[in-house]
C-alpha positions in Angstrom: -41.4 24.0 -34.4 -38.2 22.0 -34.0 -39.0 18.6 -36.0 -38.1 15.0 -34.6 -35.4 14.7 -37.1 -33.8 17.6 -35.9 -33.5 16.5 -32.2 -30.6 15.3 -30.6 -29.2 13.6 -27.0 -29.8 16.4 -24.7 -31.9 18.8 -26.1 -34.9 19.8 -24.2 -38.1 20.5 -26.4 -41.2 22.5 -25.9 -43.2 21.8 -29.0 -46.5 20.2 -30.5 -46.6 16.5 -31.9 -48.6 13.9 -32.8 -49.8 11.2 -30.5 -49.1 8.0 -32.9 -49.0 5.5 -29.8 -50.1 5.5 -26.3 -49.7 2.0 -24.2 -49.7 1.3 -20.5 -46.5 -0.7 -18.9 -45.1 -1.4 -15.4 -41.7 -1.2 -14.4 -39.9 -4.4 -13.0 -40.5 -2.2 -9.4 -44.2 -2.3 -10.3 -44.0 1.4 -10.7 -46.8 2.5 -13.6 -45.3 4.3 -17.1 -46.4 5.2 -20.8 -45.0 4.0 -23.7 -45.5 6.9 -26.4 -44.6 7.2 -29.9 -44.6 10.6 -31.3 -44.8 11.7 -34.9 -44.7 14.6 -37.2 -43.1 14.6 -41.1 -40.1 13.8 -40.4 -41.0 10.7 -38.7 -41.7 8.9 -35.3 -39.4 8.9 -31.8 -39.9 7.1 -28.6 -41.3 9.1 -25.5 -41.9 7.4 -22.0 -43.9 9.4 -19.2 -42.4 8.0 -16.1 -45.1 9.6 -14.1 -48.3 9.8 -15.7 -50.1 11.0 -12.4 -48.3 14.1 -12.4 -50.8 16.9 -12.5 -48.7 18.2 -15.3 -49.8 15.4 -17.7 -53.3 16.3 -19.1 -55.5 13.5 -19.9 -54.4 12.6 -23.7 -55.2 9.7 -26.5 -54.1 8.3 -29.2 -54.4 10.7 -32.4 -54.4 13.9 -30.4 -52.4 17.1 -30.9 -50.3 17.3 -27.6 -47.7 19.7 -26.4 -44.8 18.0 -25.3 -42.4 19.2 -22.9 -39.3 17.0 -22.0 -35.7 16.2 -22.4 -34.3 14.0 -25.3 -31.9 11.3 -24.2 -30.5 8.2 -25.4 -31.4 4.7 -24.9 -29.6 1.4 -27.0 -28.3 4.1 -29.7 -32.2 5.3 -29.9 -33.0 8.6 -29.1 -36.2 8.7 -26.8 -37.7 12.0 -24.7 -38.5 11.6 -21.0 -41.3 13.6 -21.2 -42.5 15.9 -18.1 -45.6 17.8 -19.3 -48.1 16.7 -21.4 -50.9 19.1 -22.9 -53.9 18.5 -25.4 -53.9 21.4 -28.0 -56.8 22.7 -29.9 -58.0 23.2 -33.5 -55.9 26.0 -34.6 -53.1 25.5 -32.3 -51.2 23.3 -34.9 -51.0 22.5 -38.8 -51.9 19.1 -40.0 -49.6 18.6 -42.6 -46.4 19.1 -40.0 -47.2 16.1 -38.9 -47.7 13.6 -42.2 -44.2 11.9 -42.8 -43.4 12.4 -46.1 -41.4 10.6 -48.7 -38.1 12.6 -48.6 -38.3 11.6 -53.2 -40.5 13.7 -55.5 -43.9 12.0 -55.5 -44.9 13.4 -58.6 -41.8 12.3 -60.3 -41.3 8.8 -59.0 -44.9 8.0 -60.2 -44.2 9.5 -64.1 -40.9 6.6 -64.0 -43.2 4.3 -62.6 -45.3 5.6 -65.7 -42.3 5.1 -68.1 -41.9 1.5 -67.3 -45.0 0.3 -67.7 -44.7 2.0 -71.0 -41.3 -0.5 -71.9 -43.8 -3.4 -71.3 -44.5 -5.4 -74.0 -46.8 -8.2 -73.5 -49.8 -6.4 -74.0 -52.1 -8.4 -71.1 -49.6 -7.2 -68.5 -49.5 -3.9 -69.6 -53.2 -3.9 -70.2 -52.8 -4.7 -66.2 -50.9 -2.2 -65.2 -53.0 0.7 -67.2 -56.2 -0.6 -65.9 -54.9 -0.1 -62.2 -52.3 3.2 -62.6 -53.5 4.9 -65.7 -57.3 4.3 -66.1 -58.7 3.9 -62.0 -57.5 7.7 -60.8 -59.0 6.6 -57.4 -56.2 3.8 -57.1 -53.9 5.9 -58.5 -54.2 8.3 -55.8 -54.3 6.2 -52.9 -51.8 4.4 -54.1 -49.0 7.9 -54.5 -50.2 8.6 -51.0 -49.9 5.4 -48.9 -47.2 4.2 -46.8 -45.8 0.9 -47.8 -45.9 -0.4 -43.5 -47.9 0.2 -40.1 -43.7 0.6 -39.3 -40.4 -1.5 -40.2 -40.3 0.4 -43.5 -41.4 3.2 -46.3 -44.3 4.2 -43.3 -44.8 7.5 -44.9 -47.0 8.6 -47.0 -45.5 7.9 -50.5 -43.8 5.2 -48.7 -45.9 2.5 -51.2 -45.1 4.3 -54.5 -41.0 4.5 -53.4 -41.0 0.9 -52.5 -42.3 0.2 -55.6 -40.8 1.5 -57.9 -37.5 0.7 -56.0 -38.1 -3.2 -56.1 -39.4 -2.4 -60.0 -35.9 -1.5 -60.5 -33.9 -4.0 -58.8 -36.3 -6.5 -61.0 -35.4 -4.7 -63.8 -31.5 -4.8 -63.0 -32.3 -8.4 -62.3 -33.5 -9.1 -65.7 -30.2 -7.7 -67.5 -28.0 -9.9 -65.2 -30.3 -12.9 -65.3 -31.8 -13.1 -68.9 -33.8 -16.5 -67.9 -36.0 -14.3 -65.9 -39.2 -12.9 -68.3 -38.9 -9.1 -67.9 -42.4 -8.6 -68.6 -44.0 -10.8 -65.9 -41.8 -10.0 -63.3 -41.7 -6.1 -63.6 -45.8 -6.6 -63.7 -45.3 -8.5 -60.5 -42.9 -6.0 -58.7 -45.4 -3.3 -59.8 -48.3 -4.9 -58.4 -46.8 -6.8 -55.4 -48.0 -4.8 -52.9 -51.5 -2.9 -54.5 -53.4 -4.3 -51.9 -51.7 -2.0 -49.2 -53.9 0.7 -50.3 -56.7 -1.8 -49.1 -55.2 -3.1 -45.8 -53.8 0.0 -44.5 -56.1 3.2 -43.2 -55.1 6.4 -44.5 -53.0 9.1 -42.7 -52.8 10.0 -39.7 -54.3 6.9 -38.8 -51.9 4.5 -41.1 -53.5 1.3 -39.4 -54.6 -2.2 -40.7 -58.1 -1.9 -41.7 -60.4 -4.9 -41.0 -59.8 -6.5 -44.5 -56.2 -6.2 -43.4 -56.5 -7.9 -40.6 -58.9 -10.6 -41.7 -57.3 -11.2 -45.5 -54.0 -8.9 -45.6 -52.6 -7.1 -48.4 -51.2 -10.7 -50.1 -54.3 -12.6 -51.0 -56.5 -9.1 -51.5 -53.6 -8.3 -54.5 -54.6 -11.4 -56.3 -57.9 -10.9 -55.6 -57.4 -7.4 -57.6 -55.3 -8.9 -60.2 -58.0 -11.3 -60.6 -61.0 -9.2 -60.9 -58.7 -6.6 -63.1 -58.4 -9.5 -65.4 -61.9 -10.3 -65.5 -62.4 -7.0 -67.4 -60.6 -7.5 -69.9 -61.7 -10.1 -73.1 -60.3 -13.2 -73.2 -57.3 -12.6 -71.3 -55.0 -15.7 -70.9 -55.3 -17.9 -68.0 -51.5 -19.0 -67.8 -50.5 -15.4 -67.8 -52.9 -14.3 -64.5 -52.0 -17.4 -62.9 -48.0 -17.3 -63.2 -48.6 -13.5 -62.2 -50.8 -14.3 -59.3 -48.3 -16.8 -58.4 -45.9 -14.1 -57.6 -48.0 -12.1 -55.6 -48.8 -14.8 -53.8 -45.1 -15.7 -53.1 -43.6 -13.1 -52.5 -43.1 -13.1 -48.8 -40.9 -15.9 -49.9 -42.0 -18.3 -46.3 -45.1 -19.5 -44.7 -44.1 -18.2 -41.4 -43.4 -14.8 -43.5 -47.1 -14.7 -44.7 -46.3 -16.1 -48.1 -49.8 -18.7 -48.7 -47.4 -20.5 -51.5 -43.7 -20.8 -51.6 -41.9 -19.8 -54.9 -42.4 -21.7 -57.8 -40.9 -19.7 -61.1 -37.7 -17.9 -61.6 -40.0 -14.9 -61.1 -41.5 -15.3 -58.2 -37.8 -16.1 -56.2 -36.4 -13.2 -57.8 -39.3 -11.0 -56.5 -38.9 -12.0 -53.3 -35.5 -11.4 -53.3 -35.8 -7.7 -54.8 -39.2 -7.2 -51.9 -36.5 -8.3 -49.2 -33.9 -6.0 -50.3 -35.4 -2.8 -50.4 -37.2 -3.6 -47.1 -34.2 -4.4 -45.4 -32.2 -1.4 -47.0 -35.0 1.1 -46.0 -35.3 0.0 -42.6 -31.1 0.1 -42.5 -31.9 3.7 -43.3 -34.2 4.6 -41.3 -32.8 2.9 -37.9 -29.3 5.1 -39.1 -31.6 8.3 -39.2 -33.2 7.5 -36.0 -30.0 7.0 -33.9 -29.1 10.6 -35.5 -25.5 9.7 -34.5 -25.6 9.5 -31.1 -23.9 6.0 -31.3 -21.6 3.5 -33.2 -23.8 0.5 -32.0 -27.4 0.5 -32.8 -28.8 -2.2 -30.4 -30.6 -5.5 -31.2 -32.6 -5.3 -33.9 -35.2 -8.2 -34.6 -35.5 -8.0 -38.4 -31.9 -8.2 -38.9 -31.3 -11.0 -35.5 -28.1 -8.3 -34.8 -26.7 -5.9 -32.8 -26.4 -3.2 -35.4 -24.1 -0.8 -36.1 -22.5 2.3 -38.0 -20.4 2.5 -40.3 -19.3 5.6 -39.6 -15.7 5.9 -39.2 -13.8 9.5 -37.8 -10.1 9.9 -39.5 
């Protein structure tokens, strides 16, 4: 099969793919349409099927195996496929796993660093924290190497959670030799446990959805809830210590309107938000870059970033 990635303006595919995303939409002429996203490892494109009463578009859904047959063109610096034929394939037809983006890093070994830092800890509550959730519960642990860090924006793979991670574990930890007000201990346990509760408000793949508890609570007030009853297991541990770490979970969207339910407090908890923000922005950089594939200096208006974005890309 010829993967998403691979595609570029003009090519015309023939090829099996995930449905991610199926929504109904009317022209400004009134004329009926489908908004479709498509997925397989590599990641997702755009697909519109201008005429979905053409007898050549079987009857399809969302999560179902379809053949695709259309042309790739370009729309704001976005590659999309106008897609002609539409058909729903069977068990057999097609391999699960094509169809799973996948951290393009070595899960296996961005998990062990993760490992190594929360060897380097010292205060031994924190890292008592950190084992309890990465070393000792195997059922986190796993879940958490195979979630995606978003629905979409950014690191929506699976591995996506651990990459994002340990990337905003580092940036703290770069933040710490530049800063040395900041406590090292309490903010790497913070960057490591920012986002646990994404293994709890995100479905698994294929699906990669918010879950009820998602919707109802999302992934910020479910972390301290986990902190909290991780805690609570262990003797006598400090009440300061869970509530200044608690504090940056709870923070760490930085703004109300952002989700945050408390605005930063300690050194920590801005310097958390600052290192979330980053790699969030930087990964979503990346992946509107990869998405374009080239096909264009400018990028189009992109809402996270309020710009028209573009390449830096420069021919000599």
């Amino acid at each position: 099969m010829k993967y998403l990635a691979e595609l570029k303006e003009g090519d015309r595919i023939s090829d099996v793919y995930l449905c991610k995303h199926k929504a109904s939409a009317v022209t400004k002429n009134g004329k009926s349409y489908e908004n479709v996203i498509l997925q397989d490892k590599t990641g997702t494109m755009d697909a519109k099927v201008w005429d979905p009463n053409n007898p050549g578009i079987d009857e399809y859904d969302v999560m179902d195996y379809i053949e695709v047959v259309g042309d790739v063109n370009s729309f704001m610096g976005m590659l999309q496929v106008n897609v002609k034929r539409i058909r729903v394939c069977r068990e057999g037809e097609y391999d699960p796993a094509n169809y799973l983006p996948v951290s393009e890093k070595n899960i296996d070994g961005m998990f062990k660093e993760l490992l190594g830092i929360i060897d380097s800890i010292q205060n031994p509550w924190y890292k008592a924290i950190l084992e309890s959730f990465f070393v000792e519960d195997q059922e986190f642990a796993k879940a958490f190497r195979m979630s995606s860090a978003a629905k979409a924006v950014h690191h929506g793979f699976v591995g996506g959670l651990l990459e994002h991670t340990l990337s905003v574990t580092k940036l703290c930890d770069y933040y710490c030799t530049a800063y040395p007000i900041l406590k090292r201990d309490l903010l790497l346990t913070a960057a490591m446990c920012h986002d646990i509760a994404k293994v709890k408000e995100l479905s698994s793949f294929p699906t990669n959805d918010y879950t009820d508890d998602g919707q109802l609570l999302g992934h910020i007030v479910m972390g301290s809830q986990m902190i909290a009853e991780k805690a609570a297991l262990i003797p006598d541990f400090p009440h300061v210590l869970l509530t200044q770490l608690q504090h940056c979970i709870l923070a760490h969207h930085g703004k109300y309107e952002f989700g945050s339910p408390k605005l930063p407090a300690l050194v920590e908890a801005v310097a958390l938000n600052y290192a979330d923000d980053t790699d969030a922005k930087m990964e979503t950089f990346k992946e509107i870059l990869k998405s374009s594939a080239g096909t264009s200096d400018w990028l189009g208006y992109n809402r996270l970033f309020e710009s028209n974005l573009r390449s830096t890309k420069i021919d000599f």
